[in-house]
C-alpha positions as CSV (number, residue, x, y, z in Angstrom):
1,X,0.0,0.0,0.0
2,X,3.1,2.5,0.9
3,X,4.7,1.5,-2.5
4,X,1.3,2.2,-4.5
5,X,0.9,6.1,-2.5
6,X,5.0,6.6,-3.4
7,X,4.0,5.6,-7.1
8,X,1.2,7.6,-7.7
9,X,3.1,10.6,-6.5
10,X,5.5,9.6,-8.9
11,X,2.7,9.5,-11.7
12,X,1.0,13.0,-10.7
13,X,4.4,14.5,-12.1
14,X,4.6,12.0,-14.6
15,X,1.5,12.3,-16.1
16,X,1.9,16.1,-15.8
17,X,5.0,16.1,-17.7
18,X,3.7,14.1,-20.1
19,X,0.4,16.4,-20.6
20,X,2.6,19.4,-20.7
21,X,5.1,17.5,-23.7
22,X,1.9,15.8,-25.7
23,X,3.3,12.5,-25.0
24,X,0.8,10.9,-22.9
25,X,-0.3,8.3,-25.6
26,X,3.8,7.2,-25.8
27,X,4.3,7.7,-21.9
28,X,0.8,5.5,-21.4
29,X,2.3,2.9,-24.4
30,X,5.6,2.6,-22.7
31,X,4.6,2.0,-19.0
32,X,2.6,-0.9,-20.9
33,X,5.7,-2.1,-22.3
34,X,7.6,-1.9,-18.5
35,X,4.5,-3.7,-17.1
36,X,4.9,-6.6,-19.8
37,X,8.8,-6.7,-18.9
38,X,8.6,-6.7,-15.3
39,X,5.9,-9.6,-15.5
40,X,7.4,-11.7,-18.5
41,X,10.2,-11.3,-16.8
42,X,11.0,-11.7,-13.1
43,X,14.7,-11.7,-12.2
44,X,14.5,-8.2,-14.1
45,X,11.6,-7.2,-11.7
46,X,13.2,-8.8,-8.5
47,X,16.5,-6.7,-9.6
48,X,14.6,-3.3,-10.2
49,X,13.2,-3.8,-5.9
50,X,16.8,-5.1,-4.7
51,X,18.7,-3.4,-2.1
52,X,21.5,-4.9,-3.0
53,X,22.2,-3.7,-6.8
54,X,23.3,0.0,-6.9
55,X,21.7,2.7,-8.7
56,X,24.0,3.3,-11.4
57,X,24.2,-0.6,-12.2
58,X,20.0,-1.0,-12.8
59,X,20.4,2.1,-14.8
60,X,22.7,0.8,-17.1
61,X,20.3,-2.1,-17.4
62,X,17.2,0.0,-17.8
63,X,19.0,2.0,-20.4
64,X,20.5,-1.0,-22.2
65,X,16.6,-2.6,-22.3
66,X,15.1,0.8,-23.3
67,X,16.9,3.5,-24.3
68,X,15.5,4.4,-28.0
69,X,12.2,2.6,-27.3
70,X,10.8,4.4,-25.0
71,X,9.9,8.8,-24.6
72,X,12.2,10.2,-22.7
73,X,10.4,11.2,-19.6
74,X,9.4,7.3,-19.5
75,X,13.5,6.4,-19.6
76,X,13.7,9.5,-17.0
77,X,10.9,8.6,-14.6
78,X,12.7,5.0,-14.3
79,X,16.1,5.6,-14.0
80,X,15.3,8.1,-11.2
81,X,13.1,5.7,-9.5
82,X,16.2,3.2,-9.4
83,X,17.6,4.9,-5.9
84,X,17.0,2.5,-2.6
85,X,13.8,3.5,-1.6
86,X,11.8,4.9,-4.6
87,X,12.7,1.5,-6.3
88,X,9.9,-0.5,-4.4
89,X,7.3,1.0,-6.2
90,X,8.7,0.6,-9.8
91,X,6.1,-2.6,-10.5
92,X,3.1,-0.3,-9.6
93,X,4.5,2.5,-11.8
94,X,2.4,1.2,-14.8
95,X,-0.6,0.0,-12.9
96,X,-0.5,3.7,-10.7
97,X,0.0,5.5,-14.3
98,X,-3.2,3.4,-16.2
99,X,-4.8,4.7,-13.3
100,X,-4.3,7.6,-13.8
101,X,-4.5,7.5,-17.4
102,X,-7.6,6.2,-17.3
103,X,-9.0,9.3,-15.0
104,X,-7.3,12.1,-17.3
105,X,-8.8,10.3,-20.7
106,X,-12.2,9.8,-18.4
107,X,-12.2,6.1,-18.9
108,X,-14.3,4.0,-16.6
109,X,-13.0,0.8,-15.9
110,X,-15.0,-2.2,-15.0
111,X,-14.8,-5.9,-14.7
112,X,-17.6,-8.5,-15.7
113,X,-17.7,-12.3,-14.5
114,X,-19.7,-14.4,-16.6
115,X,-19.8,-18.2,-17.1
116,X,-18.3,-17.8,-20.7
117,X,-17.0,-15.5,-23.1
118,X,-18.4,-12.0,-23.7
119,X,-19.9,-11.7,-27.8
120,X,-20.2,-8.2,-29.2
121,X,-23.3,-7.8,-28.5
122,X,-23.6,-8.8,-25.1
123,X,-20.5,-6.2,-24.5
124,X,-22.0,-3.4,-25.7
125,X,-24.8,-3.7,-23.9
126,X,-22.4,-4.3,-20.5
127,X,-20.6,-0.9,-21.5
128,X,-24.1,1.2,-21.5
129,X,-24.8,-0.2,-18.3
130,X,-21.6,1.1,-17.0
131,X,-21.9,4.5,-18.7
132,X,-25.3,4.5,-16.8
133,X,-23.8,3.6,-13.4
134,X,-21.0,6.0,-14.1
135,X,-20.5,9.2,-15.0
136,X,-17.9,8.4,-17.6
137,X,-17.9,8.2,-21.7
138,X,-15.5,5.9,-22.1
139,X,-15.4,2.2,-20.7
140,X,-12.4,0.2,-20.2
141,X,-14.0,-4.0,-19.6
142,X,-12.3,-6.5,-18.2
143,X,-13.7,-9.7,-18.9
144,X,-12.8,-12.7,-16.8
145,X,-14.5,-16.1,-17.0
146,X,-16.0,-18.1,-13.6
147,X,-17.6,-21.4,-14.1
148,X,-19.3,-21.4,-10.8
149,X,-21.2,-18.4,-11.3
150,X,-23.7,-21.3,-13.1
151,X,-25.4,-18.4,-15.1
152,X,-26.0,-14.4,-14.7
153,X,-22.9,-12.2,-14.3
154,X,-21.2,-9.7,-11.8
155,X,-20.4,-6.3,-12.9
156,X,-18.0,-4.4,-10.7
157,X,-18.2,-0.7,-11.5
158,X,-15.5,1.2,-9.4
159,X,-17.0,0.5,-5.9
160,X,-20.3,-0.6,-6.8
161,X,-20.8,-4.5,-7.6
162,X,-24.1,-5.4,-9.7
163,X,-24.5,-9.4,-8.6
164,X,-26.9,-11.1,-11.3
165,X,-25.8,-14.4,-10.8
166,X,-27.7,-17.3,-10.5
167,X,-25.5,-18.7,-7.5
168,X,-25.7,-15.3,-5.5
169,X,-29.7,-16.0,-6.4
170,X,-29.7,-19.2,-5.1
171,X,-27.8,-18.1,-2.2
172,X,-30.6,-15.5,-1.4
173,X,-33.4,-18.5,-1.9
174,X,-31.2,-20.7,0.8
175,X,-31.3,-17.9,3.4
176,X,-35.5,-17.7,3.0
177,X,-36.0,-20.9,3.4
178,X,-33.9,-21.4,6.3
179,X,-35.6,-18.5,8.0
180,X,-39.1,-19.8,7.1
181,X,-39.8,-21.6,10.3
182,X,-42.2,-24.4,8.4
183,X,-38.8,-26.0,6.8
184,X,-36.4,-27.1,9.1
185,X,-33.6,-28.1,6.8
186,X,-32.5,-27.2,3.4
């Protein structure tokens, strides 16, 4: 939690920057790019948080893996984040930054769970929904897939949840007829 408040301090100034340069499309593309790296690729991620690698060492490797593929504020905001402490929250830079992102570009993410895949159809009816529960034009959906919802879906918009499943349903049928006194076991 610490590491995600030191990060998106970090991406205030970053995303700032990148506003001021018109280079928040690259800066946004890029932190994708470190996200994929650090997670395809853990040695290099479990090198970027170690204590015991100096500075000037994990920038020659940032630069070496980087430099001239990335905007410059990107290759900036992560060399300077390669010090002793600020280095614990390079792995929630990019997450901090598509955050952040997402707010700036007034993107609404949201995550349905359904028993299988999402068609077209289906997903552009889930995005009005969320444009209806939010205040947002654009919808970023995050589909994941969970066999023992039986049917129905969840929708979690921000901090609101929308439960249309048929296990939460037959969940809420249990707890009535175990608080009907006429059955005494279900």
């Amino acid at each position: 939690m610490a590491d995600s408040r030191v990060a998106s301090r970090y991406v205030k100034s970053l995303l700032t920057l990148a506003v001021e340069q018109n280079a928040v499309e690259a800066v946004h593309n890029d932190m994708q790019l470190f996200d994929k790296v650090c997670l395809d690729n853990r040695p290099f991620a479990n090198m970027l948080k170690s204590p015991i690698i100096k500075h000037d060492k994990k920038k020659d490797i940032l630069e070496a893996i980087f430099k001239g593929k990335v905007h410059k504020l990107t290759l900036a905001i992560l060399e300077m984040l390669t010090d002793k402490i600020a280095s614990l929250c390079c792995p929630q830079l990019p997450h901090e930054f598509h955050n952040a992102y997402n707010e700036y570009k007034g993107i609404e993410k949201a995550t349905v769970t359904t028993t299988i895949a999402v068609d077209a159809k289906l997903k552009k009816e889930i995005e009005a929904m969320v444009k209806k529960l939010s205040s947002k034009k654009h919808v970023e959906l995050v589909e994941k897939i969970d066999k023992d919802l039986i049917g129905g879906f969840i929708l979690n918009v921000g901090d609101r949840q929308v439960d249309a499943s048929i296990k939460n349903k037959l969940k809420s049928l249990k707890v009535k007829f175990s608080e009907n006194p006429y059955i005494k076991e279900f």
